[in-house]
FIKE-266463 format. One record per residue (C-alpha): x, y, z; residue number from 1. Coordinates in steps of 0.05 Angstrom, whole numbers, plus 5000, padded with zeros to 4 digits. Each point is the difference from the previous one (the first is absolute). Example, Ala and Ser with C-alpha at 12.3 -4.5 7.8 and 13.67 -1.06 7.14 Angstrom:
2
[atom [5246 4910 5156] 1]
[atom [5027 5069 4987] 2]
***
This chain:
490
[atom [5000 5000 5000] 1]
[atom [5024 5065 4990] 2]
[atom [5003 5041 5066] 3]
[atom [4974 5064 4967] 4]
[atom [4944 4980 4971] 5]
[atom [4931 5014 5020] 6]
[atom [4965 4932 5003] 7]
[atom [4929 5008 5029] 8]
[atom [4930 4950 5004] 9]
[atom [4932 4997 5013] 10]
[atom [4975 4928 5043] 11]
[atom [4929 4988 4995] 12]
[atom [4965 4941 5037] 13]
[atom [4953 4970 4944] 14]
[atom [4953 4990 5056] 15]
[atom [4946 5053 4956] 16]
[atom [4987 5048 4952] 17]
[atom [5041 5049 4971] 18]
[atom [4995 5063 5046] 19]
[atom [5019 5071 4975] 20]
[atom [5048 5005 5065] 21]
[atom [5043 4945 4969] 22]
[atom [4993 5034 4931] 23]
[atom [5019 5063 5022] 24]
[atom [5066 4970 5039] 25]
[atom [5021 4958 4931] 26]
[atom [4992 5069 4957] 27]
[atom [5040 5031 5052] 28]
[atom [5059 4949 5016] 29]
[atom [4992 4996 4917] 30]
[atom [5010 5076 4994] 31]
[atom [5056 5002 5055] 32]
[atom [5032 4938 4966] 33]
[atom [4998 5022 4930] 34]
[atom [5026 5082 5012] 35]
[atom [5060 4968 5029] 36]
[atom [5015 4951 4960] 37]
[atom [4996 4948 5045] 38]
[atom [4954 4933 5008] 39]
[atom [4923 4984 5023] 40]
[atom [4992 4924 5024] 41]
[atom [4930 4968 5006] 42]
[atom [5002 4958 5058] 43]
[atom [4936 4953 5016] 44]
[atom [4996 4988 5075] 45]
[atom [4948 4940 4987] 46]
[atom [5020 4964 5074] 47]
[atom [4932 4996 5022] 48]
[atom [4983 4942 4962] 49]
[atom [4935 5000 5017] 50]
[atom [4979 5068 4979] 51]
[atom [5045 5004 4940] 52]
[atom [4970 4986 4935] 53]
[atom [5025 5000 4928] 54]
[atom [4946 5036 4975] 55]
[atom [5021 5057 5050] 56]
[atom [5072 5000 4974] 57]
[atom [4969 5002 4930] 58]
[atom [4969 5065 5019] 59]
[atom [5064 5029 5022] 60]
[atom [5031 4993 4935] 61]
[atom [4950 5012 4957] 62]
[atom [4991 5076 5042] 63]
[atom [5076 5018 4994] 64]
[atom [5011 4967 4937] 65]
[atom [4936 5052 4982] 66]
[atom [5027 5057 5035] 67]
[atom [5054 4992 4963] 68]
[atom [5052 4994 5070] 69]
[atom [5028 4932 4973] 70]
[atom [5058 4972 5050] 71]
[atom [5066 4978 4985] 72]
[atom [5028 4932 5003] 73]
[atom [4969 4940 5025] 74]
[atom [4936 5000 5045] 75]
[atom [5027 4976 5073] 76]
[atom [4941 4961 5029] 77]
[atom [5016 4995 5079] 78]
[atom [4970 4930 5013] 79]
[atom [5059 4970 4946] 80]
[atom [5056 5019 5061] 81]
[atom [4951 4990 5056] 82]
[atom [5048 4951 5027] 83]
[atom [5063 5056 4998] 84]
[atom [4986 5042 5049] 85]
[atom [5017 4955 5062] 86]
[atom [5065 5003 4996] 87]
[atom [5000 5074 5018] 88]
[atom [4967 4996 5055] 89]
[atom [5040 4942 5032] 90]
[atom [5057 5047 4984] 91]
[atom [4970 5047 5054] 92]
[atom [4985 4949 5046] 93]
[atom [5077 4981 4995] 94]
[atom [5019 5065 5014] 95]
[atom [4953 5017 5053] 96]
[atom [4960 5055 4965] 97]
[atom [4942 4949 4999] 98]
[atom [4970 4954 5046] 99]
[atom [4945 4935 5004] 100]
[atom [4937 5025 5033] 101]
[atom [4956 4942 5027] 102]
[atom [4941 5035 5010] 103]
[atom [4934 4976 4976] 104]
[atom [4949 5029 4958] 105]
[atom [4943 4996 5063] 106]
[atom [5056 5034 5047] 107]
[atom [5008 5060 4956] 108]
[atom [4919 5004 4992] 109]
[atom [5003 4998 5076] 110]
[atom [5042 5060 5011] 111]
[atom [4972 5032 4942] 112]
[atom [4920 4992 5031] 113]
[atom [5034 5020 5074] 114]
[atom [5033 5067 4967] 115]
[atom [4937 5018 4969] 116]
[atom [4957 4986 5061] 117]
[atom [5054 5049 5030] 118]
[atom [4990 5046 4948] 119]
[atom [5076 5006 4988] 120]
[atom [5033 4976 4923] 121]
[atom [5025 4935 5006] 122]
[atom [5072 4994 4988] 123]
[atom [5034 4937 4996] 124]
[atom [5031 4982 5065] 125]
[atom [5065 4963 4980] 126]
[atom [4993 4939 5039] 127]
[atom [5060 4963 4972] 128]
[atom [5045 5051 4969] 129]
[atom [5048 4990 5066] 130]
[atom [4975 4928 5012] 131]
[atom [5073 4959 5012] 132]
[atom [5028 4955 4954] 133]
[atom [4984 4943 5040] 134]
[atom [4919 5020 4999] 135]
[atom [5001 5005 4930] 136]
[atom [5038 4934 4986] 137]
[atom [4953 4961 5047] 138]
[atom [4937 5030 4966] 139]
[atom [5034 4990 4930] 140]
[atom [5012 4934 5009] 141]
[atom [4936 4986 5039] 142]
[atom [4968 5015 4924] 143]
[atom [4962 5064 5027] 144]
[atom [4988 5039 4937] 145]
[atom [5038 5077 4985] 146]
[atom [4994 5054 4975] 147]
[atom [5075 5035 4984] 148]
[atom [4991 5077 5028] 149]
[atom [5042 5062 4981] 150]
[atom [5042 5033 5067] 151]
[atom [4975 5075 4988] 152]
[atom [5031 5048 5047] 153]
[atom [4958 5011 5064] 154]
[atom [5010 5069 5008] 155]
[atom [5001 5061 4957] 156]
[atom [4974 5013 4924] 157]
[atom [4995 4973 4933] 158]
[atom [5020 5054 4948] 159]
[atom [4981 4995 4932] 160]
[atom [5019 5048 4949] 161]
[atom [4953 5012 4944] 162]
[atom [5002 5031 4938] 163]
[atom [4928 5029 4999] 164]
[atom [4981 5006 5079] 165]
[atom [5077 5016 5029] 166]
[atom [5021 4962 5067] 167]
[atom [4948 4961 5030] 168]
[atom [5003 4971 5071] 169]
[atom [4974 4945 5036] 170]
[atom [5007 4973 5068] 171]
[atom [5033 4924 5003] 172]
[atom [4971 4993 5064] 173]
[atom [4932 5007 4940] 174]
[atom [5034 4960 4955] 175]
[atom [5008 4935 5044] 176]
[atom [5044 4950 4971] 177]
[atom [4978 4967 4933] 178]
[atom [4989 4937 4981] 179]
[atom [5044 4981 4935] 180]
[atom [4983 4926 4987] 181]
[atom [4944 4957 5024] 182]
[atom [5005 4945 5036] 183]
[atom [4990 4959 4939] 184]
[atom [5063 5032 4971] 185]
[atom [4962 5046 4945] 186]
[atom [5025 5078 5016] 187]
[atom [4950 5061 5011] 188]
[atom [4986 5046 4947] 189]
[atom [5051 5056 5031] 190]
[atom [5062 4941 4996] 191]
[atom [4978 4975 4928] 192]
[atom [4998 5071 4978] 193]
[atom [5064 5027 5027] 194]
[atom [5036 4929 4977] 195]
[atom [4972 5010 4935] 196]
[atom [5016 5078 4981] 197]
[atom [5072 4987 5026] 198]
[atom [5004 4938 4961] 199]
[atom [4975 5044 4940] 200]
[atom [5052 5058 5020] 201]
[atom [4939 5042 5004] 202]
[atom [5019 5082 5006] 203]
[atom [4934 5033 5020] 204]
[atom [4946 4965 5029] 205]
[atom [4930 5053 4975] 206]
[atom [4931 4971 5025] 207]
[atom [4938 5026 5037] 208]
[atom [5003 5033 5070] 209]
[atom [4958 4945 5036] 210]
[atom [5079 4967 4992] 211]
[atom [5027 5043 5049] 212]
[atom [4996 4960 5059] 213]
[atom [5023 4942 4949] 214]
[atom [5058 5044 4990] 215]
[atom [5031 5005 5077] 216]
[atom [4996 4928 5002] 217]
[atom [5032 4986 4932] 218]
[atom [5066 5056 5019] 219]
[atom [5009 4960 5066] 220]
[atom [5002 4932 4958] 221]
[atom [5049 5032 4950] 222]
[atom [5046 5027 5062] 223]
[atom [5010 4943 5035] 224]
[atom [5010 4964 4932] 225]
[atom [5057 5039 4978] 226]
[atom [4968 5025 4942] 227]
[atom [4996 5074 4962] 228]
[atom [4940 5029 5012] 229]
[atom [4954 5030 4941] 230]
[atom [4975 5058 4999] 231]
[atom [4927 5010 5016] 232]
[atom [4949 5034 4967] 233]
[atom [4922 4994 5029] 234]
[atom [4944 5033 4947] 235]
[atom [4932 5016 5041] 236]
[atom [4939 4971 4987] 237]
[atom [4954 4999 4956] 238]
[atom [4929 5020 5027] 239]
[atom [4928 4994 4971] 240]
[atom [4967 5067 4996] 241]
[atom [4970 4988 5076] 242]
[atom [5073 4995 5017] 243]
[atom [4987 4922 5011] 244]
[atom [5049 4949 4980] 245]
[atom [4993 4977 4929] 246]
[atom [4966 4939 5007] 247]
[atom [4970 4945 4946] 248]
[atom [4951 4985 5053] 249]
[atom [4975 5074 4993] 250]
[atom [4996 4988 4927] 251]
[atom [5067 5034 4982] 252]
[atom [5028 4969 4937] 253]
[atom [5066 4968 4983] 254]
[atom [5051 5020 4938] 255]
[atom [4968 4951 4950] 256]
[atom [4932 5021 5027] 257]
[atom [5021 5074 4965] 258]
[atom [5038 4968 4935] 259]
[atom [4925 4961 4990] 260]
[atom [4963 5060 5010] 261]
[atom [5035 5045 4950] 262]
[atom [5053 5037 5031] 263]
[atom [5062 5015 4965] 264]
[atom [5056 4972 5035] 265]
[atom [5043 5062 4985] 266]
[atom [4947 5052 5030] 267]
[atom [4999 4934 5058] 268]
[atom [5069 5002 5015] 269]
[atom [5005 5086 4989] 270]
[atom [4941 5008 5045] 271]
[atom [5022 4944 5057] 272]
[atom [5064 5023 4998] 273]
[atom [4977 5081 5029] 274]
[atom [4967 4956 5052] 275]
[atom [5046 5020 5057] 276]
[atom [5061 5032 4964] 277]
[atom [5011 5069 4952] 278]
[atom [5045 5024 4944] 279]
[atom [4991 5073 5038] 280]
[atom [4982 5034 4935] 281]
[atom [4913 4991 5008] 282]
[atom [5009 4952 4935] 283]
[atom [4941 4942 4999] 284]
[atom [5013 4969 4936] 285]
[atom [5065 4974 4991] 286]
[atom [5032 4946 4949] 287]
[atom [5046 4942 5041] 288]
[atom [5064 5044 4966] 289]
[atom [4969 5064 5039] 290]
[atom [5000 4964 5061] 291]
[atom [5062 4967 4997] 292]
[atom [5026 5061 4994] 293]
[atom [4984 5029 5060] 294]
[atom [4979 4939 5045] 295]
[atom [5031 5006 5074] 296]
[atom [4982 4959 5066] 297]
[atom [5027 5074 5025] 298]
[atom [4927 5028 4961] 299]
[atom [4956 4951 5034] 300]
[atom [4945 5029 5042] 301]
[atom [5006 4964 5081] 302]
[atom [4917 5012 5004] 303]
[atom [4953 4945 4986] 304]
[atom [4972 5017 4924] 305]
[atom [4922 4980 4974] 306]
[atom [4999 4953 4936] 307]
[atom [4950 5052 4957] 308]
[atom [4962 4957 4958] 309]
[atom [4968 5059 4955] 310]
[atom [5067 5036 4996] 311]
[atom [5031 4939 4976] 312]
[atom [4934 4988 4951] 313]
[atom [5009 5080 4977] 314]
[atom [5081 4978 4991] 315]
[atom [4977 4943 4960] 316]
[atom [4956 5042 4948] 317]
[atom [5058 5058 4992] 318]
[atom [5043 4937 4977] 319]
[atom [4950 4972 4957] 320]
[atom [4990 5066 4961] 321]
[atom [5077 5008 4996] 322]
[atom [5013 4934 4973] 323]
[atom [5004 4993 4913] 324]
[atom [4924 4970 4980] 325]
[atom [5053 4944 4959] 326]
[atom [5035 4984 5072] 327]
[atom [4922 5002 5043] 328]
[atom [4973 4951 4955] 329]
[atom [5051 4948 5025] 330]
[atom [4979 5012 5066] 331]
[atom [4918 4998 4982] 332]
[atom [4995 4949 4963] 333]
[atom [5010 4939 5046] 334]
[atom [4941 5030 5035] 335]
[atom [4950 5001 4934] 336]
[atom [5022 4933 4980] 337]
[atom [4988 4977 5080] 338]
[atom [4926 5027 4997] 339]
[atom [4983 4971 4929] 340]
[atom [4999 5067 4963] 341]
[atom [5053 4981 4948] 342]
[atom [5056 4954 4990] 343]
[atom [5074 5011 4989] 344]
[atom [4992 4982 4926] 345]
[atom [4944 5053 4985] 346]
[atom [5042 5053 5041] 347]
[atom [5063 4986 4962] 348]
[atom [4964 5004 4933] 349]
[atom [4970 5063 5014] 350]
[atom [5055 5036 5040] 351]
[atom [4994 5064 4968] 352]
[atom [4920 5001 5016] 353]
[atom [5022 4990 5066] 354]
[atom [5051 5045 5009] 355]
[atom [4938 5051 4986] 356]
[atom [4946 4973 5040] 357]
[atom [5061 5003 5068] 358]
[atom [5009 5065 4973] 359]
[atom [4931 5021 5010] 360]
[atom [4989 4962 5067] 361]
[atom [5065 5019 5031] 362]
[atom [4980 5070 5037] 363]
[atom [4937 4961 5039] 364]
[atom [5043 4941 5028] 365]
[atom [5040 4999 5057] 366]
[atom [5004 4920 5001] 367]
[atom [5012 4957 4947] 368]
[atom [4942 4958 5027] 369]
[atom [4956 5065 4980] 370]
[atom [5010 4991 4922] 371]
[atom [4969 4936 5009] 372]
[atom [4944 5044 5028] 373]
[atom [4993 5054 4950] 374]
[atom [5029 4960 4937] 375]
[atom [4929 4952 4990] 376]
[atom [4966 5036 4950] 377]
[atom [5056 5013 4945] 378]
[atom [4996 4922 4991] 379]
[atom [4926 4985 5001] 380]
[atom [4936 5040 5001] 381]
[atom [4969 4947 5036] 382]
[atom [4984 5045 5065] 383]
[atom [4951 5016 5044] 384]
[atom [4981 5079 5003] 385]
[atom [5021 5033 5066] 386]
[atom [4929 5004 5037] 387]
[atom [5007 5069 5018] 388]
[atom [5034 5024 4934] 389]
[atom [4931 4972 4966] 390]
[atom [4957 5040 5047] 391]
[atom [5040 5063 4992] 392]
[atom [5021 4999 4920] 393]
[atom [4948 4940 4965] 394]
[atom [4928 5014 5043] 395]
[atom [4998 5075 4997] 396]
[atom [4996 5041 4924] 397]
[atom [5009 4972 4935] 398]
[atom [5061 4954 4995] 399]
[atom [4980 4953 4956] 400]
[atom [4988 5053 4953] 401]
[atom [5053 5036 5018] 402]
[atom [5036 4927 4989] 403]
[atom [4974 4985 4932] 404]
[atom [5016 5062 4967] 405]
[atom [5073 4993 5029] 406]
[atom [4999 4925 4965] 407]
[atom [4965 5027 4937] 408]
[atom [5066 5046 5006] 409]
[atom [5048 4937 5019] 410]
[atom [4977 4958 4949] 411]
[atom [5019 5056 4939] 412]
[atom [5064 5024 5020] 413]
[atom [5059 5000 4960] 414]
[atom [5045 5006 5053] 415]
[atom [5014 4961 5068] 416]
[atom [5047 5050 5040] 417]
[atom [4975 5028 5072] 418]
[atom [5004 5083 4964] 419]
[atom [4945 4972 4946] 420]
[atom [4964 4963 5050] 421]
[atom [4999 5056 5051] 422]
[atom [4972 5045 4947] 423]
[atom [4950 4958 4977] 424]
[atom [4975 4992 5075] 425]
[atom [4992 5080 5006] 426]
[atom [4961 5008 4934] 427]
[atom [4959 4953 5031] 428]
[atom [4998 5038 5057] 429]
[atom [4983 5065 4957] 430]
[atom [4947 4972 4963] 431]
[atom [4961 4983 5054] 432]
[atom [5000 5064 5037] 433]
[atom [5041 4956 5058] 434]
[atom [5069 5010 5032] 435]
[atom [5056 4961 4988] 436]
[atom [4993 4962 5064] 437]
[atom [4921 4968 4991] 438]
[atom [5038 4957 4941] 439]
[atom [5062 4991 5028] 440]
[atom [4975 4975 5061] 441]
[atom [4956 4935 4980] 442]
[atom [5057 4995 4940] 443]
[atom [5049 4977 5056] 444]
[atom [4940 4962 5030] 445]
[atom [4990 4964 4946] 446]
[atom [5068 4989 4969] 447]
[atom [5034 4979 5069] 448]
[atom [4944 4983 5050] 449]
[atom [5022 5043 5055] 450]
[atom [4998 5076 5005] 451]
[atom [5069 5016 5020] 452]
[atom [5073 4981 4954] 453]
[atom [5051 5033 4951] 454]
[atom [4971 5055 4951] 455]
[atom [4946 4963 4959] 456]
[atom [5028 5015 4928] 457]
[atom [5061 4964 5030] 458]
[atom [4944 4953 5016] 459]
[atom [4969 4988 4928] 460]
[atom [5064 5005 4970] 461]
[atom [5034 4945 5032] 462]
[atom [4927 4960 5007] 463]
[atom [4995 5011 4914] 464]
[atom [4943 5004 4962] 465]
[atom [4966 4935 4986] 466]
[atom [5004 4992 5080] 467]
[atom [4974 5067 5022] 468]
[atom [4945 5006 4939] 469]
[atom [4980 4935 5042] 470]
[atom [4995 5029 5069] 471]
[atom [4963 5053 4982] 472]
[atom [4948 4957 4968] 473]
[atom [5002 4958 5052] 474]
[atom [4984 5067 5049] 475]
[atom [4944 5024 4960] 476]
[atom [4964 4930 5002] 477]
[atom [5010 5006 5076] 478]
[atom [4977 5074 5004] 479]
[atom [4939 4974 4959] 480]
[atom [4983 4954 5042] 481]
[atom [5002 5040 5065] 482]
[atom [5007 4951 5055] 483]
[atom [5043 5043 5038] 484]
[atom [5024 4975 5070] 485]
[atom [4962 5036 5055] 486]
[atom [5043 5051 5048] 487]
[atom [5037 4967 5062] 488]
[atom [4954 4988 5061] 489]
[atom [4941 4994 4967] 490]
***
């Protein structure tokens, strides 16, 4: 390894989904990693064999691979070494820095029941870290199951220094003294983790706040190990907009809940990445060169930060209208084929159709899920009319002549071209002693179903002739035969 190289990781448990905590932590240690030059590990702590799943692990890197915050190297799954980690701590036992603890899982619950009926915290009471030699033999060889404990220091502080919050203290007299393998020889998380970034020659260990108290344990475990500390870097929170934890229980969605919903992953990893930290300049939207630019674990903000689903959906449709209509189709048009609209053949054929009807679409969407939405009606009149569009523009006036004589006009033209159709719409318009808008109105009605969508001669340009002389017969038939829906409520 070289010894100035940055070399950072994210470790998610594949225990559950996704969460945007982890994904903010990868696009950091990604950011920090790729600024300096340096390396970003993946390493799957999947020891809880009970909880882990594949499927869970799948999810992991399908997100990053998505976010585009691929790791380097080899994924390091932590239940292939499970069986390395002993040796370390029978190191410490050898050199006195550790020690067997006999105590049983219904003595602990004991003290820990008596301390709260005392209304004091518990704190682990160190029954056999000064047990003799002869005690522990007897008991070891008697077969009583141990637990191997880390010796902390008894009095004074632990001091760590971090990055984003400074020097944080905590008492060792809170701290207790750790258990760093189980008594059937498989370590805690705090051992695995610090044997495994060493082991790595991880520089800078950047994760979530809720790791602090991780954090005091982990430094002791690298101290009495004889090993160079990395440097520490905790991001706050991310908070729901009741300042709750982000929870999937509270409905809060995971990364690949947002890539199946139609978020970018660029305006994703733009917006989660002003979740806690700032260039300093007020910028919002900001390509992964921008930010790598100016990224800092200095420029990240200590206070907890609220995950803004609207900002991040308004983030999403600034992207959408920046990106080339011949780039957005890529991105669209898994989700039309998905929902049966078209196929990949059709859309391939007619690119430069397509490239027109995006084009058109583009300033309404701020998903890609919404063109699936709004897209219907330039592939098939077969609609129903929105009920209150027919109650406002079909049931009141004349429409269906208004209709007919715009058909009469349709069916004649020479031209096709939304400046010939426009104009024929407002002669129309004149001849009838109407405004523009009493034609224009059940036009779009009739043409797209809805009341609401891109300019209409956009509209009956891209829908073309045969189609929209169609519709409008179609309309005037309906018109005719006036069963209208009735108003809401009734």
């Amino acid at each position: 390894m070289n010894p100035d190289e940055v070399r950072v990781r994210i470790a998610p448990s594949p225990t559950g989904y996704f969460h945007v905590g982890t994904a903010r932590t990868a696009i950091y240690n990604w950011l920090f990693a790729r600024k300096h030059g340096g390396k970003f590990f993946l390493r799957i702590e999947d020891t809880d064999r009970e909880r882990s799943k594949k499927e869970y692990i799948d999810i992991i890197l399908d997100g990053l691979r998505w976010m585009g915050t691929e790791w380097d190297d080899d994924i390091v799954y932590q239940s292939e070494h499970i069986g390395s980690y002993s040796k370390y701590a029978d190191k410490l036992l050898e050199e006195g820095k550790a020690y067997k603890c006999f105590i049983t899982p219904e003595e602990l619950n004991r003290e820990r029941q008596k301390a709260l009926d005392e209304k004091r915290p518990f704190t682990y009471f160190r029954k056999y870290r000064d047990a003799s030699q002869e005690v522990i033999k007897k008991l070891t060889d008697e077969g009583k199951p141990f637990t191997i404990r880390l010796k902390l220091p008894i009095e004074g502080e632990a001091i760590i220094d971090d990055i984003v919050y400074g020097k944080v203290r905590r008492s060792y007299d809170d701290l207790g003294d750790p258990i760093i393998l189980r008594s059937d020889r498989t370590p805690i998380y705090n051992f695995a983790v610090v044997c495994d970034d060493h082991n790595m020659g991880i520089t800078h260990v950047i994760r979530g706040n809720d790791h602090i108290t991780n954090t005091f344990y982990q430094s002791e475990i690298y101290r009495v190990l004889g090993w160079d500390l990395p440097k520490f870097a905790h991001l706050p929170l991310i908070l729901r907009p009741d300042k709750s934890k982000v929870s999937k229980r509270k409905g809060d969605k995971g990364v690949t809940d947002y890539q199946s919903e139609g978020y970018l992953s660029e305006a994703f990893v733009n917006y989660l990445a002003l979740v806690g930290w700032s260039p300093k300049d007020d910028r919002e939207i900001m390509t992964r060169e921008e930010m790598l630019d100016v990224f800092s674990l200095e420029g990240i903000n200590p206070n907890n930060a609220i995950f803004d689903v609207e900002k991040l959906t308004w983030m999403n449709g600034e992207y959408i209208r920046e990106i080339d209509s011949n780039e957005l189709i890529i991105y669209v048009r898994p989700f039309l084929i998905e929902s049966g609209i078209t196929t990949k053949y059709w859309i391939e054929t007619n690119w430069h159709w397509m490239i027109r009807v995006i084009d058109a679409l583009k300033p309404r969407c701020k998903l890609l899920t919404e063109f699936v939405e709004q897209i219907g009606y330039f592939f098939s009149g077969d609609f129903d009319y929105q009920p209150k569009g027919v109650r406002k523009h079909f049931a009141k006036g004349n429409p269906a002549e208004l209709l007919k004589g715009l058909l009469e006009r349709y069916e004649n033209s020479s031209r096709w071209d939304k400046d010939s159709l426009e104009k024929e719409l407002r002669e129309i318009a004149d001849k009838n002693d109407v405004k523009p808008a009493k034609v224009i109105h059940p036009t779009r009605l009739a043409v797209s179903g809805t009341t609401a969508g891109p300019g209409l001669f956009d509209i009956l340009e891209l829908v073309g002739r045969d189609e929209v002389i169609k519709r409008l017969k179609r309309a005037v038939k309906y018109i005719e035969a006036g069963d209208f829906p009735e108003p809401e409520g009734n």
